[in-house]
Biotite code that builds the C-alpha atoms (Angstrom):
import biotite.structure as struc

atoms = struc.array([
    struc.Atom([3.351, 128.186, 183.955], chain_id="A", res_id=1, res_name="UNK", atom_name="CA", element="C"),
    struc.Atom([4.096, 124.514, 183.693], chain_id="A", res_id=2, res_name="UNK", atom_name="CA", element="C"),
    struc.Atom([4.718, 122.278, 180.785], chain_id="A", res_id=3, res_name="UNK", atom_name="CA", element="C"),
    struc.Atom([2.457, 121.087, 178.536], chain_id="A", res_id=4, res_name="UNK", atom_name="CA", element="C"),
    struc.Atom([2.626, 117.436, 179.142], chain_id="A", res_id=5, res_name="UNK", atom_name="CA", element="C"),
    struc.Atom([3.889, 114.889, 176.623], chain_id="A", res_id=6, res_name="UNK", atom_name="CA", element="C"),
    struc.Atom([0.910, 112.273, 175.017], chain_id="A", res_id=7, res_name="UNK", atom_name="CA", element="C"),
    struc.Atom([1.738, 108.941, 175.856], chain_id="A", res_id=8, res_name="UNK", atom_name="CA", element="C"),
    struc.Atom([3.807, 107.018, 173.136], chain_id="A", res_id=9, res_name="UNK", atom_name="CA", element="C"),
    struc.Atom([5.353, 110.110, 171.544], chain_id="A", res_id=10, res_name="UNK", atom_name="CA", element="C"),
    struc.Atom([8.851, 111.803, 172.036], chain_id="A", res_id=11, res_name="UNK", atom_name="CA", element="C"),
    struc.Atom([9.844, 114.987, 172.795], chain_id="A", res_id=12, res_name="UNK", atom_name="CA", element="C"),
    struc.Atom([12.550, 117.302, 171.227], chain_id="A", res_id=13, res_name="UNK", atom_name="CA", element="C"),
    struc.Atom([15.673, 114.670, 169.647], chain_id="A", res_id=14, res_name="UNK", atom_name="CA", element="C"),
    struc.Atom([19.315, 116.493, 171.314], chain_id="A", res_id=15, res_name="UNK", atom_name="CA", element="C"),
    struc.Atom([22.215, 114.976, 169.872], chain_id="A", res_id=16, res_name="UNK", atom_name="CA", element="C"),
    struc.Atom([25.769, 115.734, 171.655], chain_id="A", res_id=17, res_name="UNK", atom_name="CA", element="C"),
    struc.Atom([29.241, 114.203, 170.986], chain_id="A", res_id=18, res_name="UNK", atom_name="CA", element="C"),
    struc.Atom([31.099, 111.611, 173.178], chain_id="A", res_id=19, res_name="UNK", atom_name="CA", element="C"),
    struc.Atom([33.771, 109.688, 171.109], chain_id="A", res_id=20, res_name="UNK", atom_name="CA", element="C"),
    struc.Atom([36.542, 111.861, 169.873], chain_id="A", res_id=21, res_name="UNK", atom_name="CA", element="C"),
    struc.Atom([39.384, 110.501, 167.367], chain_id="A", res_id=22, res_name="UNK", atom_name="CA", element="C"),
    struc.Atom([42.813, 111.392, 168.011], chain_id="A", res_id=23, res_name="UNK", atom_name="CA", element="C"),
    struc.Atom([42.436, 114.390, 165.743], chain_id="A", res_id=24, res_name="UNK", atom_name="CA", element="C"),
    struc.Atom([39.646, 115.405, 167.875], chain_id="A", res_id=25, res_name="UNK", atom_name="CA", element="C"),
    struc.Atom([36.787, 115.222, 165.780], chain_id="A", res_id=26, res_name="UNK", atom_name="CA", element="C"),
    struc.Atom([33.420, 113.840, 167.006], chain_id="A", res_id=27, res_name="UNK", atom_name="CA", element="C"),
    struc.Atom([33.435, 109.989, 165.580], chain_id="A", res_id=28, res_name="UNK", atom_name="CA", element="C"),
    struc.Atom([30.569, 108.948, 167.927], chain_id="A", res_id=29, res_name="UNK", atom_name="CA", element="C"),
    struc.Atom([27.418, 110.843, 168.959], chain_id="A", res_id=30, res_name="UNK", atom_name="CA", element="C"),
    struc.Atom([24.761, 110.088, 171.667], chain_id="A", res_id=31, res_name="UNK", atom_name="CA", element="C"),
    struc.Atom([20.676, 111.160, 170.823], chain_id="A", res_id=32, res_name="UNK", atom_name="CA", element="C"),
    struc.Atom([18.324, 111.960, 173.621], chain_id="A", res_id=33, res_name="UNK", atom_name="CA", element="C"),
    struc.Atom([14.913, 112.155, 174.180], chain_id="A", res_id=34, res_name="UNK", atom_name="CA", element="C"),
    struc.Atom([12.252, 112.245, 176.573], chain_id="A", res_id=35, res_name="UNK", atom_name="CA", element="C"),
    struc.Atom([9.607, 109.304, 175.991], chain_id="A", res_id=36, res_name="UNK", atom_name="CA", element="C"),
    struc.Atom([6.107, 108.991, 178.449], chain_id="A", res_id=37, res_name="UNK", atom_name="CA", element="C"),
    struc.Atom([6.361, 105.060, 178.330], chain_id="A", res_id=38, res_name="UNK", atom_name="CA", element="C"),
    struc.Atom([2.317, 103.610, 178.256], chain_id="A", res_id=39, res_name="UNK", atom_name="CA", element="C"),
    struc.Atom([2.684, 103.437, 182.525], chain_id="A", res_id=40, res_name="UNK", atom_name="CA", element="C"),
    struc.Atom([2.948, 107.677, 182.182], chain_id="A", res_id=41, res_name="UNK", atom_name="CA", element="C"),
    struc.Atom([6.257, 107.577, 183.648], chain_id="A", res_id=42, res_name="UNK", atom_name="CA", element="C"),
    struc.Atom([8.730, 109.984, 181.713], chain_id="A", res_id=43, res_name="UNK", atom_name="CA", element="C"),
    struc.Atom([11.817, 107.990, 180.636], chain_id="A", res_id=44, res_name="UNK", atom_name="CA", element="C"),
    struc.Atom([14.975, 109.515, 179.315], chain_id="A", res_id=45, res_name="UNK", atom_name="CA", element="C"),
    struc.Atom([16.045, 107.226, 176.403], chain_id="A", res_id=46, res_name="UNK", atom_name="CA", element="C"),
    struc.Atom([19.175, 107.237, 174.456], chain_id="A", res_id=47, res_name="UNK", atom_name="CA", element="C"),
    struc.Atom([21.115, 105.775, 171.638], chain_id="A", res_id=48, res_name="UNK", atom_name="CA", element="C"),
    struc.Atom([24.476, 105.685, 170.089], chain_id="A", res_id=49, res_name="UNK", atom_name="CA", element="C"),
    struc.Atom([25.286, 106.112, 166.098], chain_id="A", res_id=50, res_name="UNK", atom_name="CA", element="C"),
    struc.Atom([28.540, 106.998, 164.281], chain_id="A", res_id=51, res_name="UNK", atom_name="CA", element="C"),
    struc.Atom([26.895, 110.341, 163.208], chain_id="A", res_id=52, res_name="UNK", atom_name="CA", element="C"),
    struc.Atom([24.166, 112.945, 164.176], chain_id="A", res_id=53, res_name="UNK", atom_name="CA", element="C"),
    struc.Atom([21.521, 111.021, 162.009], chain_id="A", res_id=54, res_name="UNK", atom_name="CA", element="C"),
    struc.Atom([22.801, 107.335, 163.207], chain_id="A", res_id=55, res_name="UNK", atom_name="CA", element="C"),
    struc.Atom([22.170, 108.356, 166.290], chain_id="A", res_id=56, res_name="UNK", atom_name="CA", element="C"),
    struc.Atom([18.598, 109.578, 165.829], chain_id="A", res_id=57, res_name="UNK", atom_name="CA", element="C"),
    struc.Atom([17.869, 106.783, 163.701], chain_id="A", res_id=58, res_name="UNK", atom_name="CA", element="C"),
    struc.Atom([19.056, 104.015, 166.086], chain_id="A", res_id=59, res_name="UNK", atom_name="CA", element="C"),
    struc.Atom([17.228, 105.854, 168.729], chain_id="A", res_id=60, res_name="UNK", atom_name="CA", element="C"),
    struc.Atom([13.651, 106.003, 166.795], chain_id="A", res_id=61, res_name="UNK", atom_name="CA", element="C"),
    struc.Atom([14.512, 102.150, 165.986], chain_id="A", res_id=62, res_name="UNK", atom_name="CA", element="C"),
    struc.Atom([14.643, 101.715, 170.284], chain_id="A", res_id=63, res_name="UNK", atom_name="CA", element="C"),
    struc.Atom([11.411, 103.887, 170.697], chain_id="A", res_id=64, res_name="UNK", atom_name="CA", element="C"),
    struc.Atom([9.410, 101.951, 167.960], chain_id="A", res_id=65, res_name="UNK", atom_name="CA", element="C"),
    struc.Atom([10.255, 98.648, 169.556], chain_id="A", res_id=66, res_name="UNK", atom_name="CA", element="C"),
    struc.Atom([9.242, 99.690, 173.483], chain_id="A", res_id=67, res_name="UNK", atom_name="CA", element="C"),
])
């Protein structure tokens, strides 16, 4: 059974994963993704960058709100 489909103008489910490393190996820089049905109803995978787990979700809602 498929999917229910996304309404237009909302997200689905935030994921946040690590891609910066320090030289200690701790995560200094993490990436937030999300699947966004743009107004055309084409699903776009959008993404943003933040120091932490909540920078990046935050700077990612900031790039959603403005499309």
């Amino acid at each position: 059974m498929p999917r229910k489909r996304l309404p237009l103008g909302t997200w689905g489910d935030i994921r946040t994963l690590p891609v910066g490393y320090s030289d200690a190996g701790v995560a200094n820089r993490f990436e937030a993704r999300a699947k966004f049905p743009d107004l055309d109803a084409v699903t776009r995978l959008v993404a943003a960058q933040g120091e932490d787990q909540v920078g990046g979700v935050e700077q990612l809602a900031g790039e959603v709100d403005q499309a």
